[in-house]
C-alpha positions as CSV (number, residue, x, y, z in Angstrom):
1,X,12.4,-22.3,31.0
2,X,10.9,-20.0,33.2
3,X,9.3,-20.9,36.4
4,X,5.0,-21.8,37.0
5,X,3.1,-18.8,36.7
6,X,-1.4,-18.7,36.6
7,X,-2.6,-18.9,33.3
8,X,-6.4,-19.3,32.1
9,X,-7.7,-22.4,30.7
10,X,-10.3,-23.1,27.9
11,X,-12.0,-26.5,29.1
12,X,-13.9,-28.8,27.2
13,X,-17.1,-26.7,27.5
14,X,-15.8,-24.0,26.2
15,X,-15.6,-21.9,29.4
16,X,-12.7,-19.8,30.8
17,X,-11.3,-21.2,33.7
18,X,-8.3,-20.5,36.0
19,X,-5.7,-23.3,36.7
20,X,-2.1,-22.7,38.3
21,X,1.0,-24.4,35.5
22,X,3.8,-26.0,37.2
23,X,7.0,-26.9,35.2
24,X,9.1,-29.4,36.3
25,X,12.7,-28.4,36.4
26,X,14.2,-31.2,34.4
27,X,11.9,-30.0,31.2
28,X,14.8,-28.4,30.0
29,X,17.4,-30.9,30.1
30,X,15.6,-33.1,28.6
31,X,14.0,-30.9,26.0
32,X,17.3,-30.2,25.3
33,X,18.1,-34.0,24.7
34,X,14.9,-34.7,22.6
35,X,15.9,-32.2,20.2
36,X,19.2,-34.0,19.2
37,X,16.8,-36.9,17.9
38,X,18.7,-39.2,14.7
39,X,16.8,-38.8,11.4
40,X,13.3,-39.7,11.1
41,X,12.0,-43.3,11.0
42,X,10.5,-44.7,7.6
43,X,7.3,-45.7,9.6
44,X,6.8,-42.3,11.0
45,X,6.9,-41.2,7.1
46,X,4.8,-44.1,6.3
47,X,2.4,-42.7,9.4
48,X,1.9,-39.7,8.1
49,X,1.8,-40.2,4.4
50,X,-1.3,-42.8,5.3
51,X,-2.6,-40.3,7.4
52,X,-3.0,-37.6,5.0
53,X,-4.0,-40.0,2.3
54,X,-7.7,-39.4,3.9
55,X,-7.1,-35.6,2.9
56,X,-6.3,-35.5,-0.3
57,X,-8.8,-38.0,-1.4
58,X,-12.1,-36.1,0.5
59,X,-10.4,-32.8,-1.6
60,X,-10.3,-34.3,-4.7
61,X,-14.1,-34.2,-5.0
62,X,-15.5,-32.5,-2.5
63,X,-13.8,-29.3,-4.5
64,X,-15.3,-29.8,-7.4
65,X,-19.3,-30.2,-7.9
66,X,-22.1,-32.0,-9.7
67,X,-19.4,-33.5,-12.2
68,X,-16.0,-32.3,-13.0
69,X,-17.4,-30.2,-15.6
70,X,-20.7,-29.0,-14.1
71,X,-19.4,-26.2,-12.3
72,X,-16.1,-25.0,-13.3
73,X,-18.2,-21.8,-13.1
74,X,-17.8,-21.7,-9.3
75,X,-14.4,-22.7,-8.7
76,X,-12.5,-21.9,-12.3
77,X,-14.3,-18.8,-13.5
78,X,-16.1,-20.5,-16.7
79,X,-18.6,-18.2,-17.1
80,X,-21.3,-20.4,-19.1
81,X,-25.4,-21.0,-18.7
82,X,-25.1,-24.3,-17.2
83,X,-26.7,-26.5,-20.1
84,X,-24.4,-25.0,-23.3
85,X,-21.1,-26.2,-20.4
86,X,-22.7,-29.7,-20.1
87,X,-23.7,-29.8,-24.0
88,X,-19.9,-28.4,-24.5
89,X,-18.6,-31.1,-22.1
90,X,-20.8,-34.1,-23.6
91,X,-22.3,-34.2,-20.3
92,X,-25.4,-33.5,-21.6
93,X,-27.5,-33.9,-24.7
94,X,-30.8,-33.0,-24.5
95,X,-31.4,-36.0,-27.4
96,X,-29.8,-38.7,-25.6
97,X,-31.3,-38.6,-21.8
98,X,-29.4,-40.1,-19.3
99,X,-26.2,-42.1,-19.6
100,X,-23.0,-42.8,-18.0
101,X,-22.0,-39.2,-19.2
102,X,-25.6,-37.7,-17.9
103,X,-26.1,-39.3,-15.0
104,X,-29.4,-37.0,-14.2
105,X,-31.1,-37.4,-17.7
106,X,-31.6,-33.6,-17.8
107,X,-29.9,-30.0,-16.6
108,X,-30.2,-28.9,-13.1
109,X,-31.8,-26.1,-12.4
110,X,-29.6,-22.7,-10.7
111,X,-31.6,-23.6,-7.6
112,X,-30.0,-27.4,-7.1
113,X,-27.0,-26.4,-8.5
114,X,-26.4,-23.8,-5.7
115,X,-27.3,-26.4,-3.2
116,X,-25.2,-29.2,-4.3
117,X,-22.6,-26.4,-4.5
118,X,-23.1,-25.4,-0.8
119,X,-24.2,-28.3,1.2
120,X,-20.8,-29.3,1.2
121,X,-19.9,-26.8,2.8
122,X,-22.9,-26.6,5.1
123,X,-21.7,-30.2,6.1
124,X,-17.8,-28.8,6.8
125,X,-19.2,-26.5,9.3
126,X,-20.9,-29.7,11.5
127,X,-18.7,-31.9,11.3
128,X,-15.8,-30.8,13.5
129,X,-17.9,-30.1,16.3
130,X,-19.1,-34.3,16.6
131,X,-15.3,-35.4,15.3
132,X,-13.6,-33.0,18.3
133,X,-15.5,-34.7,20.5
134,X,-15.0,-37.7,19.1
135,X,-11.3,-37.5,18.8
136,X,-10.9,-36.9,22.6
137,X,-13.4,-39.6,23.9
138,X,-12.6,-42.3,21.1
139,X,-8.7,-41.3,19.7
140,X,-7.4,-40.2,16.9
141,X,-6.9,-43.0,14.7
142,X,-10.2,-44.5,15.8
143,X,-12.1,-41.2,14.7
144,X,-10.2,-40.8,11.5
145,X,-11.5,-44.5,10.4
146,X,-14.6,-43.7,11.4
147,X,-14.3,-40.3,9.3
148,X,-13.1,-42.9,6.2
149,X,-16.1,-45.1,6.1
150,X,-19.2,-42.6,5.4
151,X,-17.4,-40.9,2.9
152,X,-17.0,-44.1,0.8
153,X,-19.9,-45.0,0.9
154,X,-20.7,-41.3,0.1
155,X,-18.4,-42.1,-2.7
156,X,-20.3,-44.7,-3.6
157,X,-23.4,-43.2,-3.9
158,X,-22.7,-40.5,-6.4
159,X,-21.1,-43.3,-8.4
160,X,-24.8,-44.4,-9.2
161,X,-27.0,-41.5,-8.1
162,X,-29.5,-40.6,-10.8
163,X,-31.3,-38.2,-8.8
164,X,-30.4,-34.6,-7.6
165,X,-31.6,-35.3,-3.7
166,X,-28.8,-38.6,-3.6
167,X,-26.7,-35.5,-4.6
168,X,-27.3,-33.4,-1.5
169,X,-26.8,-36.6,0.4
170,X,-23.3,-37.8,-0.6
171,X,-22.6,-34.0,-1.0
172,X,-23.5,-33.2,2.9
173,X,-22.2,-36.8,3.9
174,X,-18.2,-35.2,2.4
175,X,-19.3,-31.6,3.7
176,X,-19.3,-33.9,6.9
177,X,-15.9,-35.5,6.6
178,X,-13.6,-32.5,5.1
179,X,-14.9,-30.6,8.3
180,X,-13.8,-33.5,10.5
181,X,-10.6,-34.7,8.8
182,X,-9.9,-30.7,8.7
183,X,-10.6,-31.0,12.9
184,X,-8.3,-34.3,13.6
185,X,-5.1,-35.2,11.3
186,X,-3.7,-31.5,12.1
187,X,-3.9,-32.9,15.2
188,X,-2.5,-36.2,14.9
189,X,0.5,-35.3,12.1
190,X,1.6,-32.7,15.8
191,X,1.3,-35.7,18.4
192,X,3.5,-38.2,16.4
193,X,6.3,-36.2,15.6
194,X,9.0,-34.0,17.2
195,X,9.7,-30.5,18.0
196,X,12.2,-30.5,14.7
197,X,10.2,-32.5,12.0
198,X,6.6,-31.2,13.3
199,X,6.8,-28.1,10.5
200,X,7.4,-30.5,7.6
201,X,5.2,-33.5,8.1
202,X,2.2,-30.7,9.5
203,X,3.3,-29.5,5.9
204,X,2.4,-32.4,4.5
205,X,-1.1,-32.6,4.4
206,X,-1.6,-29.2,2.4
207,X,1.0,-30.7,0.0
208,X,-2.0,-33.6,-0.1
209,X,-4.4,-31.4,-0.4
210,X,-3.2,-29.4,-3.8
211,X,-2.6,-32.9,-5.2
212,X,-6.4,-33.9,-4.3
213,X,-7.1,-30.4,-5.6
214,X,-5.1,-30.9,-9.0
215,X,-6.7,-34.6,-9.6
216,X,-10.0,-33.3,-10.9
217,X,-8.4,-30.5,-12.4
218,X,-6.4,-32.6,-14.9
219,X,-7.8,-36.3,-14.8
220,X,-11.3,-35.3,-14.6
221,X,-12.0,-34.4,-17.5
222,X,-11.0,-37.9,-19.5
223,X,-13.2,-40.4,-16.9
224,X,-17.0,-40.6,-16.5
225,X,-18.7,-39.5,-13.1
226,X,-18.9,-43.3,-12.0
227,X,-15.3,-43.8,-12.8
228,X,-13.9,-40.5,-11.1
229,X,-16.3,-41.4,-8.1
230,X,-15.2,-45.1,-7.7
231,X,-11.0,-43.8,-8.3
232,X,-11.8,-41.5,-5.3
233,X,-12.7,-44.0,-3.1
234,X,-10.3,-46.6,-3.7
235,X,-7.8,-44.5,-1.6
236,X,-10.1,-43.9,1.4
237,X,-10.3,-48.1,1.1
238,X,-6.4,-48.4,1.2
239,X,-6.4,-45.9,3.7
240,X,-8.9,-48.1,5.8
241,X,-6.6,-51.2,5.3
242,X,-3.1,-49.8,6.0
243,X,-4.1,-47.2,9.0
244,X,-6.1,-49.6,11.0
245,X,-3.4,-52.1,10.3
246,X,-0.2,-50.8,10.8
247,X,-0.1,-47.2,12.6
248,X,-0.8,-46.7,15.7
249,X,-2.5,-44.5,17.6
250,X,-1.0,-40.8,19.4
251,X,1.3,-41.1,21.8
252,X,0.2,-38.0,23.1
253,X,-3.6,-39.1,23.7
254,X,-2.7,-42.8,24.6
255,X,-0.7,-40.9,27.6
256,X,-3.7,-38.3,28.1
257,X,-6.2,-41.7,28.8
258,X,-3.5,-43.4,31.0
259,X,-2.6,-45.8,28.4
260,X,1.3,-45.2,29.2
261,X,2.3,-48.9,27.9
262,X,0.3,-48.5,24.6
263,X,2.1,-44.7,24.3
264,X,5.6,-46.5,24.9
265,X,4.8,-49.0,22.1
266,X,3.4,-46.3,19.9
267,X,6.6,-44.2,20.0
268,X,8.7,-46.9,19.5
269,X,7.5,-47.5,16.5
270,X,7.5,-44.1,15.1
271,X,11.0,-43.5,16.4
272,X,12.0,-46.8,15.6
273,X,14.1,-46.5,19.1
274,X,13.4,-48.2,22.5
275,X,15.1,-44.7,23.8
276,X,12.0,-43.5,24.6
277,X,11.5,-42.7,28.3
278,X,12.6,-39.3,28.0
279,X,10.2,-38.3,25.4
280,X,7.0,-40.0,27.5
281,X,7.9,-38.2,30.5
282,X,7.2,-34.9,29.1
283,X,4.0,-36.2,27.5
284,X,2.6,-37.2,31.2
285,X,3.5,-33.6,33.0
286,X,0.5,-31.3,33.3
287,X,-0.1,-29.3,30.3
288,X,-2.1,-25.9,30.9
289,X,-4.7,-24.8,28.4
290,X,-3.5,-21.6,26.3
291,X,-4.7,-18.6,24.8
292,X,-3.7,-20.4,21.5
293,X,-7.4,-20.3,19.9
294,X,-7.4,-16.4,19.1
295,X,-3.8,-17.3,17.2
296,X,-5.7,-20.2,15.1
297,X,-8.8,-18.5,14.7
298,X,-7.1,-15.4,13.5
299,X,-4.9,-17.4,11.1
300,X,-7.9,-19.2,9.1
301,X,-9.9,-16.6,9.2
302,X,-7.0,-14.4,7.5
303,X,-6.7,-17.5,5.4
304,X,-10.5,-17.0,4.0
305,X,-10.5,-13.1,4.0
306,X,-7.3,-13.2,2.1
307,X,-9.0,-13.9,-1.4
308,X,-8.1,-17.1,-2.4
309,X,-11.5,-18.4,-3.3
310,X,-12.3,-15.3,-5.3
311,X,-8.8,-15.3,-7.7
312,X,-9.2,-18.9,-8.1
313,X,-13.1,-17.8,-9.0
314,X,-12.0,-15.6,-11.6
315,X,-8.8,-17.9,-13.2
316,X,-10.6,-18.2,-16.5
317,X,-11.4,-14.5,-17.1
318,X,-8.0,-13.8,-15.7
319,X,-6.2,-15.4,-18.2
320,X,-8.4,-14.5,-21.2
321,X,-8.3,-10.9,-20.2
322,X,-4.3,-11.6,-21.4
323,X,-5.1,-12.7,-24.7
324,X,-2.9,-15.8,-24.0
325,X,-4.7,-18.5,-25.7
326,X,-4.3,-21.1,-22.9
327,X,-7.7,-23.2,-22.4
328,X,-9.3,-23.3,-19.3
329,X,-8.0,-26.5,-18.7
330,X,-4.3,-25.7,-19.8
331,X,-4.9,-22.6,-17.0
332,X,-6.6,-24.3,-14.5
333,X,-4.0,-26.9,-14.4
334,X,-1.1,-25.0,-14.5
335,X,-2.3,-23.2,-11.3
336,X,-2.6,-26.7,-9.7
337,X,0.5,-27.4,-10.5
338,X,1.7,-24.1,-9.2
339,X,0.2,-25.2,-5.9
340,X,1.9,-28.5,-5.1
341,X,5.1,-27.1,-6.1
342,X,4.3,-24.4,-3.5
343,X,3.4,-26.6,-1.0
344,X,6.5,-28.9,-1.3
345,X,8.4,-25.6,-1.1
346,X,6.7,-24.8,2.1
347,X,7.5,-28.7,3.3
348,X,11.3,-28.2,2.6
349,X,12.1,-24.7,3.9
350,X,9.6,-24.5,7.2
351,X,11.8,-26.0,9.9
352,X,14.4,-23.2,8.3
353,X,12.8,-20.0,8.1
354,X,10.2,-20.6,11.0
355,X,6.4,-20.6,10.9
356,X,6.1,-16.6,11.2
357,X,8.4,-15.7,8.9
358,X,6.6,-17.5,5.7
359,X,3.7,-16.5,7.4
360,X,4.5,-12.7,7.1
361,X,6.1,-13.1,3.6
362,X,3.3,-14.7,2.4
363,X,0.7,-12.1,3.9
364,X,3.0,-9.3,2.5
365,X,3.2,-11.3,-1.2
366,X,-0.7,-11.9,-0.7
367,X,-1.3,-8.2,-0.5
368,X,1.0,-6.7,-2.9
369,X,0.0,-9.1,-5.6
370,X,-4.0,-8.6,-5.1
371,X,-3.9,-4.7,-4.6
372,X,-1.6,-5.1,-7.9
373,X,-4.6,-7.2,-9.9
374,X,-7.3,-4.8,-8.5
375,X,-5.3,-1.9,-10.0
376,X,-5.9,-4.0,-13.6
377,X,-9.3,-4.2,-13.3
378,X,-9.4,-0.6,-12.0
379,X,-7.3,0.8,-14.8
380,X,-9.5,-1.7,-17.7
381,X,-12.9,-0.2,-16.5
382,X,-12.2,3.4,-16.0
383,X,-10.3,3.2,-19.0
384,X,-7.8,5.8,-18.4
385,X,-5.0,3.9,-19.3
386,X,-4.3,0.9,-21.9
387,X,-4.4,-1.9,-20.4
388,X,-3.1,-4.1,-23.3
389,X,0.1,-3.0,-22.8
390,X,0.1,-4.6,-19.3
391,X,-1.9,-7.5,-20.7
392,X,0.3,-9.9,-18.6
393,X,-0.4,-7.9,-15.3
394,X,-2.9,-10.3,-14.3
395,X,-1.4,-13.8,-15.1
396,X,1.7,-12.6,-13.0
397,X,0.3,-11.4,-10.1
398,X,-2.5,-15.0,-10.0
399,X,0.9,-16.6,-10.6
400,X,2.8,-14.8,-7.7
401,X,-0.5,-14.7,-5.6
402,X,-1.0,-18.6,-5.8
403,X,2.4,-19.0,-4.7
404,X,3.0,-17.2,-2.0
405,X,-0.3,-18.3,-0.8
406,X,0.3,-21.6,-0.6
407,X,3.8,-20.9,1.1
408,X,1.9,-19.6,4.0
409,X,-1.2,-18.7,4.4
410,X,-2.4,-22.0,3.0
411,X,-0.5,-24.8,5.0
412,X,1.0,-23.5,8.0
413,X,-2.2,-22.2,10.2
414,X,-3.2,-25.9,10.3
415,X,0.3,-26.5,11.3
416,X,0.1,-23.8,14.0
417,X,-3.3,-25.2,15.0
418,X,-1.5,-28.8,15.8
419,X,1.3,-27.0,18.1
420,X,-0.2,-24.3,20.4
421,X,-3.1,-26.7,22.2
422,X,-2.6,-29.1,24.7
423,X,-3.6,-33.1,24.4
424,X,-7.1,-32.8,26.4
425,X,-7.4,-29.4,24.7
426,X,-6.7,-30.4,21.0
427,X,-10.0,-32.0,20.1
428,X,-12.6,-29.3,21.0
429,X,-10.2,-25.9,20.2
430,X,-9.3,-27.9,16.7
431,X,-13.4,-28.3,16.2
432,X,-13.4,-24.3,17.0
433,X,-11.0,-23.8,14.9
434,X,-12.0,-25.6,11.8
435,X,-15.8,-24.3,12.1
436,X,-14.7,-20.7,12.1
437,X,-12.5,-21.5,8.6
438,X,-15.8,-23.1,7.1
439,X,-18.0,-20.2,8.4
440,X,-15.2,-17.5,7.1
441,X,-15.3,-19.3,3.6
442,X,-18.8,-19.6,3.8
443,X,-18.9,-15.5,4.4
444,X,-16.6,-14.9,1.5
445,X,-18.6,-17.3,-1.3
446,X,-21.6,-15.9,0.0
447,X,-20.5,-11.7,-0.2
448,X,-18.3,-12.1,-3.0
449,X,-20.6,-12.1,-5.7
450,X,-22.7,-9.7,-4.0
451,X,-19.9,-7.2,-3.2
452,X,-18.6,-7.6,-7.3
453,X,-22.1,-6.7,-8.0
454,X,-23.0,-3.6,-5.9
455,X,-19.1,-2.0,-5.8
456,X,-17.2,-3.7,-8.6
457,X,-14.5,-6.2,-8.8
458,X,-11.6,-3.7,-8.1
459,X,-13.3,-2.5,-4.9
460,X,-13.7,-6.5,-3.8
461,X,-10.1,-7.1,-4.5
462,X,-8.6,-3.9,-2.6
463,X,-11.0,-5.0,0.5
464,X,-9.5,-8.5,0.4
465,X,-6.1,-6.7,-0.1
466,X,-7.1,-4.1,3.2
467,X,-7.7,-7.8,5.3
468,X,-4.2,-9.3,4.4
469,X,-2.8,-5.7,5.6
470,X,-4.1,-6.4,9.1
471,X,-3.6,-9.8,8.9
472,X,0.1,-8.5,8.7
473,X,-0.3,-6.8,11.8
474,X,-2.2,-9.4,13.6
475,X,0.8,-12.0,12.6
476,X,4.0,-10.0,13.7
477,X,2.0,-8.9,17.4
478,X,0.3,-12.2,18.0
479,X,1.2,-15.4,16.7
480,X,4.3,-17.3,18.2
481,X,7.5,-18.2,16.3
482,X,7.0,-22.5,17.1
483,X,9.6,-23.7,15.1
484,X,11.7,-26.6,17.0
485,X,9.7,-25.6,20.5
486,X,8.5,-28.3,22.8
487,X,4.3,-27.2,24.0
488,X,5.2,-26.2,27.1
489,X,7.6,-23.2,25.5
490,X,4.9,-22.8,23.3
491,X,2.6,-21.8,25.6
492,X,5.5,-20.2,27.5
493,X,5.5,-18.0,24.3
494,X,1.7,-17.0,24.2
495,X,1.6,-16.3,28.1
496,X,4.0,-13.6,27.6
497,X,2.0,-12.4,24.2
């Protein structure tokens, strides 16, 4: 390791500010020894898998709408006036009124549904900036169960709502907690684990996520809104139980307060050791702040602008274009199935290939297969070539898309985001972070429609294509290869970058 040089700081404010980095000389020999850890501890698995348990649970609804019929329209490409889906669905019958199955008595109007539709995200974009704050001043576990217990009761509420405005409440109230887990248990999956296993278990909460994004997609359908609420819940309750119970809080930000003795007892649970001195030492040395926000702002926003939301948008015309047959919830499925098994993939060969290398692969797949589906649409409209003999053009490239998606460009910028900050850092930079993914996705559902409208859906596809380009560029010049680095060669990395 090289010796202290000046670096700029981003403090809690927000401001620019210049502090002077010393490293201490025995970093790296005993960098060196922390990376010959034994195998990881069952209670550092059973830390993390409670952990991201929050995640997928505030996923499984807060991706779907009004019911888990009501608007496939948005998020699976069902393209339907909303009363013949909910008659089609048995959500609604016009001679019935309301019911389990209707809990509103009567169809919402384009108007409401929009909201409802949005306000979650309009929550997502607040909530990070209270919960950064939050996890800094009160901890991480503390914010995370205090994260857990609106959203049950948010839960809750749409269990019995019979009104559209209880809607936009328990729809803001999870806008406000997928926002705020999004800002903290990055965060807190880096601080409890180890330069060699940070990649996987960071891994681990997109692997939750496509589960809690596959739940609606295939149990959904067969339980009643009050049922599907109330199973959505019951993890955030176990959660509540087992986290507060039995895992502790970061080392890292027990160390950061001055809490040394409660950041000894900490890791020697997680590492299931008492050989632990060597690993606390490096967590008290001074940490400078980095130039690490441009790499994680950068990554989600090329997560956004990469055209995920629009492909998964257009899933059911996608596959019907191919005259396959499959129903929208054989498709819809099958690509939710695609994404765990990406996601695990990601899990299993991260702390191999390296966080830039999937990054670029998956940027490079990203492109290739989007530029490739615009070309359908291009060649179906102006007609100057046949498309059904490429009818399975489409399906291929959503198939190949979706995976190399969720190999990269879907975990590992979270991941990234828990590496490159500092403890005192990681709380208002994460907030940063997570507020400019909202506001990107926010820009992208917003345009998307509009853009398809004015220049056509081949046009909207090449421009996501044109993003994922540069996004290649911006990877291989400015984010860091982290894999198996301690934070202070991290930041070692983005000084000289």
């Amino acid at each position: 390791m090289t010796t202290g040089s000046d670096k700029r700081n981003l403090d809690v404010n927000g401001e620019l500010e210049e502090v002077v980095y010393k490293t201490n000389e025995n970093w790296k020999h005993e960098t060196t020894l922390l990376k010959s850890v034994p195998s990881d501890s069952a209670f550092l698995y059973m830390s993390a898998f409670t952990g991201v348990k929050s995640c997928r649970v505030v996923l499984s609804f807060s991706k779907i709408n009004l019911h888990h019929y009501l608007f496939f329209r948005r998020h699976l490409g069902l393209r339907r006036r909303l009363q013949f889906r909910l008659e089609l669905a048995g959500i609604f019958d016009p001679k019935q009124g309301r019911s389990e199955h209707q809990p509103l008595g009567k169809p919402i109007t384009a108007f409401e549904e929009s909201w409802i539709a949005s306000l979650t995200c309009l929550g997502a974009g607040i909530g990070p900036l209270a919960a950064g704050k939050l996890a800094d001043s009160l901890g991480r576990k503390r914010t995370l169960l205090l994260i857990a217990f609106p959203m049950v009761a948010a839960f809750v509420t749409l269990s019995f709502a019979t009104t559209v405005n209880l809607y936009y409440v328990a729809r803001f109230v999870l806008g406000l907690g997928v926002g705020s887990v999004f800002a903290v248990l990055p965060t807190y999956l880096g601080e409890i684990t180890q330069d060699h296993n940070r990649g996987k278990f960071g891994c681990l909460m997109t692997v939750f996520l496509t589960i809690g994004l596959l739940y609606p997609l295939a149990v959904g359908p067969f339980l009643s809104i009050k049922l599907f609420s109330f199973s959505c819940a019951v993890p955030l309750m176990l959660f509540l139980i087992f986290f507060s119970l039995f895992v502790p809080d970061s080392p890292v930000y027990l160390v950061s307060v001055g809490n040394t003795k409660g950041a000894r007892e900490a890791l020697r649970k997680l590492r299931n050791s008492d050989q632990v001195e060597g690993e606390l030492k490096l967590m008290t040395q001074d940490l400078e702040q980095t130039q690490g926000l441009i790499v994680c702002i950068g990554l989600v926003v090329l997560q956004q602008f990469s055209g995920i939301n629009a492909v998964l948008a257009f899933l059911g015309p996608i596959f019907e274009a191919t005259g396959s047959g499959l129903s929208p919830y054989a498709s819809t499925t099958t690509v939710g199935v695609i994404q765990v098994l990406g996601t695990l993939l990601t899990t299993s060969i991260v702390e191999k290939l390296g966080r830039k290398v999937l990054l670029v692969a998956s940027t490079i797949g990203s492109c290739a297969s989007i530029f490739l589906l615009g070309l359908y649409f291009y060649l179906k409209t102006s007609k100057i070539y046949d498309v059904s003999n490429i009818f399975w053009l489409p399906v291929v490239c959503v198939v190949v898309y979706i995976i190399v998606f969720n190999i990269g460009l879907g975990p590992l910028p979270w991941l990234v985001m828990s590496e490159v900050f500092p403890p005192h850092a990681k709380g208002v930079a994460a907030a940063l972070t997570t507020c400019s993914c909202f506001m990107a996705s926010f820009l992208v559902t917003l345009g998307f429609p509009i853009i398809v409208k004015l220049a056509g859906m081949t046009e909207c596809l090449w421009l996501f294509g044109s993003f994922c380009l540069l996004g290649i560029v911006f990877i291989y010049c400015v984010v860091p290869e982290t894999k198996g680095k301690s934070l202070a060669e991290i930041q070692q990395l983005l000084r000289k970058q």
